[in-house]
Backbone as a ProteinNet text record, in pm:
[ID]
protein_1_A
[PRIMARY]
XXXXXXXXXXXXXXXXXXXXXXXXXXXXXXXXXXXXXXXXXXXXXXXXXXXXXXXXXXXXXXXXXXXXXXXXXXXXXXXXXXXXXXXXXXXXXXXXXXXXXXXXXXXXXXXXXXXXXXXXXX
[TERTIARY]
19977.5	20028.4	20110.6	20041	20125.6	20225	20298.2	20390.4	20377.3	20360.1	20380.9	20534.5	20566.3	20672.5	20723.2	20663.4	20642.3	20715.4	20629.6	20647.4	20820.8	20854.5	21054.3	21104.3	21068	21136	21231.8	21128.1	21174.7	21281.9	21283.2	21387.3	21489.3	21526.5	21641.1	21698.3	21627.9	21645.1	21777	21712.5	21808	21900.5	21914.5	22020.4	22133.9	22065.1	22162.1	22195.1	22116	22210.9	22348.8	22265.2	22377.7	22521.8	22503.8	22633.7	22694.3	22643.5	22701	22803.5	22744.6	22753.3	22891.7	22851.5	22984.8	23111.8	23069.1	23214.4	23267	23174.3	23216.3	23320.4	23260.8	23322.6	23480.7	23447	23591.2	23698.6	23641.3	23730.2	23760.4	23716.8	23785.4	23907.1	23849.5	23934.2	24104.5	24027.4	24225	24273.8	24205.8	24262.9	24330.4	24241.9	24279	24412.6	24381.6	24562.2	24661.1	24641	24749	24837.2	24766	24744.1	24803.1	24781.9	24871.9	24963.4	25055.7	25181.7	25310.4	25257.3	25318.4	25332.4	25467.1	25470	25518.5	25574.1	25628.7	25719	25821.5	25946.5	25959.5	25926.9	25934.6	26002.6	26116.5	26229.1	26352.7	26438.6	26546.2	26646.3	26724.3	26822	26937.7	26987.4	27076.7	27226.1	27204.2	27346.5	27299.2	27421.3	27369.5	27520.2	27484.7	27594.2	27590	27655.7	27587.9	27677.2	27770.4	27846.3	27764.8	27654.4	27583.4	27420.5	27431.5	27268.6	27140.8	27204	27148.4	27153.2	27001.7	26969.1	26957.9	26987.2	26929.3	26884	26722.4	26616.6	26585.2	26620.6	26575.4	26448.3	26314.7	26209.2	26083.1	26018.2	25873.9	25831.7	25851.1	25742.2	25739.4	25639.7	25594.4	25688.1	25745.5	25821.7	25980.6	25989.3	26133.2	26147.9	26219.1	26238	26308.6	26289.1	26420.5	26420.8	26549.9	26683	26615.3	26595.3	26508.6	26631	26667.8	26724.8	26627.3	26690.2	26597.2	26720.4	26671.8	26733.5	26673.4	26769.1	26756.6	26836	26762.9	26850.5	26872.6	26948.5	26885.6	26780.8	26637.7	26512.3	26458.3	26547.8	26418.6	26412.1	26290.1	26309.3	26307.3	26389.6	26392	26316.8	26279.6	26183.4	26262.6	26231.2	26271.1	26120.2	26087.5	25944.4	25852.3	25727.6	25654	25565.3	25468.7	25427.1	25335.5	25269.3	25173.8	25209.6	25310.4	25438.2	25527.6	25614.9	25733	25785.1	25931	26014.7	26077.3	26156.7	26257.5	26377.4	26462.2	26563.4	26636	26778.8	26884.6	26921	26940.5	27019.6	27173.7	27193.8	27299.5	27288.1	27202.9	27131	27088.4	27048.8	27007	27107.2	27113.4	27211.4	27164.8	27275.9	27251.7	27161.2	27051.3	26948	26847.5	26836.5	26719.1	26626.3	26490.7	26357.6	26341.6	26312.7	26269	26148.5	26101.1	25980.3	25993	25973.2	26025.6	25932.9	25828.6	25755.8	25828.4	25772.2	25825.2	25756.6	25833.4	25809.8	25900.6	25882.7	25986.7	26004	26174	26212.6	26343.2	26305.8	26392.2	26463.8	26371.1	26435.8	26435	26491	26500.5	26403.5	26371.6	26327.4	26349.1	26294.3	26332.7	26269.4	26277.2	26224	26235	26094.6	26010.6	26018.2	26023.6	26004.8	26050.9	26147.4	26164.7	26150.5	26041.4	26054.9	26149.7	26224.1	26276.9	26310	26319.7	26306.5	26392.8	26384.6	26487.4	26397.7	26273.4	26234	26110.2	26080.7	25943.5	25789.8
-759.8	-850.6	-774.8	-741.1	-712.3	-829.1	-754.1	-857.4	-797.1	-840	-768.6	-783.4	-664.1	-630.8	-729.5	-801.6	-911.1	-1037	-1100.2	-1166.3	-1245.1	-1064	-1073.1	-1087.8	-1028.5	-996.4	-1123.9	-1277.3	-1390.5	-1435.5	-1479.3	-1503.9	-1417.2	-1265.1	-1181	-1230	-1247.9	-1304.8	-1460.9	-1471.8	-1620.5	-1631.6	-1549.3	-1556.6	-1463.1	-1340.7	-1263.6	-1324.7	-1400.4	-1484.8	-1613.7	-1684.1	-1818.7	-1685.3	-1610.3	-1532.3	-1492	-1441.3	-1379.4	-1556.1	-1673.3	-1789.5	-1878.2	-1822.1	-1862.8	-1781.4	-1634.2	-1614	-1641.8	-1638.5	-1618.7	-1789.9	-1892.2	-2067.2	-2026.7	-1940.5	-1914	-1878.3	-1755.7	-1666.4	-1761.2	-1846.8	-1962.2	-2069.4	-2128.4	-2198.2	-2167.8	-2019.8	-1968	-1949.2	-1906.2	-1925.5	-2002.5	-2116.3	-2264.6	-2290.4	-2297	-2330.1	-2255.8	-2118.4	-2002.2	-2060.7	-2088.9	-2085.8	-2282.6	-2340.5	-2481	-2526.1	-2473.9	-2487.4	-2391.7	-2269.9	-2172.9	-2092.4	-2041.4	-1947.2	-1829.4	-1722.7	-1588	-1556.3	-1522.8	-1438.4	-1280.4	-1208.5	-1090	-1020.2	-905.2	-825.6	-816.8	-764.9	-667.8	-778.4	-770.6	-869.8	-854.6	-908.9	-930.5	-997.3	-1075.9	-1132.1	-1168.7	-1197.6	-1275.2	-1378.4	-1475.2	-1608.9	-1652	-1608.6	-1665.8	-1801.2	-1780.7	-1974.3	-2056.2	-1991.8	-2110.7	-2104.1	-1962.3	-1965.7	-1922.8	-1879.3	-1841.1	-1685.1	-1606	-1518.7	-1539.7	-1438.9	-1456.8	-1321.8	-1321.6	-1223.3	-1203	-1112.2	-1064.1	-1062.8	-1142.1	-1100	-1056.7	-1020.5	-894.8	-959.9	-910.9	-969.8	-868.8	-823.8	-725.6	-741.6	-857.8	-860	-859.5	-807	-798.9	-962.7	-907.6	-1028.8	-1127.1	-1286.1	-1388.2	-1374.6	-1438.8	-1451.7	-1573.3	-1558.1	-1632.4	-1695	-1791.4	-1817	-1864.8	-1779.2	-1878.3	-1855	-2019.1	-2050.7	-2071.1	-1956.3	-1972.7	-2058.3	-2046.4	-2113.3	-2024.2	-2136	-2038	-2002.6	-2099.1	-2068.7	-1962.1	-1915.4	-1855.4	-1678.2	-1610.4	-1492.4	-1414.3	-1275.8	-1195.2	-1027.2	-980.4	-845.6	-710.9	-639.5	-477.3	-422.4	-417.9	-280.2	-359.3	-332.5	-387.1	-502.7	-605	-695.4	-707.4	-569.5	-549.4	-432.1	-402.8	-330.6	-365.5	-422.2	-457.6	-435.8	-460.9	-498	-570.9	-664.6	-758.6	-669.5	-792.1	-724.6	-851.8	-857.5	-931.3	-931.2	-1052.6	-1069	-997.2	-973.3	-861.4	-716.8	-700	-569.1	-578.1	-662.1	-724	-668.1	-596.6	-569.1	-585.6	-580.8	-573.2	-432.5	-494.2	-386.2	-344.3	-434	-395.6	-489	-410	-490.5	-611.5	-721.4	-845.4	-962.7	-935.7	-1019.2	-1199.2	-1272.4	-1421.1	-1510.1	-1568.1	-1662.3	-1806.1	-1925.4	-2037.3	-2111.1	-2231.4	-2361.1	-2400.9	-2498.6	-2585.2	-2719.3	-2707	-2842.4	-2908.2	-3012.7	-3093.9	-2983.3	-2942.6	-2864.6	-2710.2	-2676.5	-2562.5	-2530.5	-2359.2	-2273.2	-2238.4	-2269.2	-2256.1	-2170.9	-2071.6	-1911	-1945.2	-1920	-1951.6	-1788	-1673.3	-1575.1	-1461.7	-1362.4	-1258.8	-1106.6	-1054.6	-913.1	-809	-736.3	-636.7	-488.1	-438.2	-251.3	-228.7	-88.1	-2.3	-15.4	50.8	40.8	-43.1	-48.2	-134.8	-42.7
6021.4	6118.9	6221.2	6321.6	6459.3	6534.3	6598.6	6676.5	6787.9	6917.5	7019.7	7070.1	7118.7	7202.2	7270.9	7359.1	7472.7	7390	7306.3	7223.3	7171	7141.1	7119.2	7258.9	7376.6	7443.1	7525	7509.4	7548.6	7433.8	7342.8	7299.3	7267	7280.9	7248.6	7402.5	7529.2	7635.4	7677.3	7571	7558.1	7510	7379.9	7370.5	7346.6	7470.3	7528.1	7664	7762.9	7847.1	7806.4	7669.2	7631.2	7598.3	7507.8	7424	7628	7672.1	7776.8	7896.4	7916.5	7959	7857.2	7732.9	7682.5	7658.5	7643.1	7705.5	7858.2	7912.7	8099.1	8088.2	7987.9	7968.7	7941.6	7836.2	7761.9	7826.3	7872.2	7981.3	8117.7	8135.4	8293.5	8210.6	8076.7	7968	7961.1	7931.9	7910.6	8037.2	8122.4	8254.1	8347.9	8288.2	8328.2	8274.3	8148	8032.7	8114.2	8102	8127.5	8287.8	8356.8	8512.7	8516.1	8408.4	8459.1	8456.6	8526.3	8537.7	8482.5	8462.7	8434.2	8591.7	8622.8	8715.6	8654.6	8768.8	8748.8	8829.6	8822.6	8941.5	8906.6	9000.3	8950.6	9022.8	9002.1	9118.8	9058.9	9116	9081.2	9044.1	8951.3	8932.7	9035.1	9044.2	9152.4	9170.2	9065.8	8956.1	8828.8	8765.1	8618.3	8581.9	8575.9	8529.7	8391.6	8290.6	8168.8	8136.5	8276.4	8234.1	8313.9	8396.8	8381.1	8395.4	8322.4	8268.3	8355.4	8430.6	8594.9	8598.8	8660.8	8689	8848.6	8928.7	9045.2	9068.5	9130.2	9143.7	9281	9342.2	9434.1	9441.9	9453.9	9461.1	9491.4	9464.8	9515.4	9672.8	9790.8	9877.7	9992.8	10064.8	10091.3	10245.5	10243	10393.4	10331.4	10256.7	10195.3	10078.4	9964.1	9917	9934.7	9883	9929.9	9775.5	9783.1	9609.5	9582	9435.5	9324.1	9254.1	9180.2	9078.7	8924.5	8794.7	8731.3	8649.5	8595.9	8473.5	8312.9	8269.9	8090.4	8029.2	7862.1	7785	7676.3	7537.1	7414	7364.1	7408.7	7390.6	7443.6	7546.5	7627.3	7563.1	7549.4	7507.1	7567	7591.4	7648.1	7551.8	7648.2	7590.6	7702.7	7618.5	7699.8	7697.7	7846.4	7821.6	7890.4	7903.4	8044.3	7917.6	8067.3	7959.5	7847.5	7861.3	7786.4	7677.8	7689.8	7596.8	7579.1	7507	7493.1	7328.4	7334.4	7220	7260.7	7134.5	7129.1	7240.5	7280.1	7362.7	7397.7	7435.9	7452.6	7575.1	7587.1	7749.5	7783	7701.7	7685.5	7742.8	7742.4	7768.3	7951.5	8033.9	8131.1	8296.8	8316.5	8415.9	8532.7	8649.1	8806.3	8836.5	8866.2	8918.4	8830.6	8707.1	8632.1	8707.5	8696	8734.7	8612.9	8632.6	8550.5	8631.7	8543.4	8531.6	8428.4	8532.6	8394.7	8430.4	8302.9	8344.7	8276	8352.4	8314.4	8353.9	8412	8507.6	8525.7	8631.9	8736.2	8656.8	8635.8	8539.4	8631.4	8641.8	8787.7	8891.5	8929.7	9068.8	9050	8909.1	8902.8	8832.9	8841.7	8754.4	8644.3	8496.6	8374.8	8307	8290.3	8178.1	8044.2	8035.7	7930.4	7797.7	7899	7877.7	7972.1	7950.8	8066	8004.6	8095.9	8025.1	8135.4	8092.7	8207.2	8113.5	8266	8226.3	8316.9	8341	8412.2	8582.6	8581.1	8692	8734.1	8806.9	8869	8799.6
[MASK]
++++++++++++++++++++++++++++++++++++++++++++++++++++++++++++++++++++++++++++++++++++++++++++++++++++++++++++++++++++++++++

């Protein structure tokens, strides 16, 4: 019993396009989640208020930055080291002129950090 070549070549076809169609689904999915209603402030700190919970960020824009405020809580976590590297780290640690990066969302008016990673430099 021969098989011709031809024969396989339509169905390995199929379902090397579906496997390829469902990740491409997946990969827009998390995108979608990630991307609804989450933002980012990213730039040099610039003060820090811990009586009232307030960072203010100088931040990133190619025409000079305007001052960001975001606000933490006790939830919010802070990391030392970039975002795809990091360790645990304390707001304690957080000074005038470290680079910080903080994602969140907007909770009545203000900016609320969800998460802030910061380092020494950009």
């Amino acid at each position: 019993m021969r098989v011709r070549f031809s024969s396989l070549l339509g169905p390995c076809f199929v379902v090397l396009l579906s496997f390829v169609l469902a990740l491409s689904v997946g990969a827009q999915d998390k995108a979608t989640k990630k991307s609804a209603g989450a933002q980012n402030i990213q730039g040099k700190v610039v003060s820090i208020a811990k009586d009232t919970s307030t960072i203010t960020v100088a931040a990133d824009s190619p025409g000079g930055g305007a001052t960001r405020v975001v606000t933490f809580s006790a939830s919010t976590k802070f990391l030392y080291g970039h975002s795809d590297d990091n360790k645990a780290g304390t707001l304690d640690k957080v000074q005038t002129g470290t680079y910080i990066s903080c994602s969140g969302a907007m909770a009545k008016g203000a900016f609320m950090a969800t998460e802030c990673v910061y380092r020494e430099t950009k």
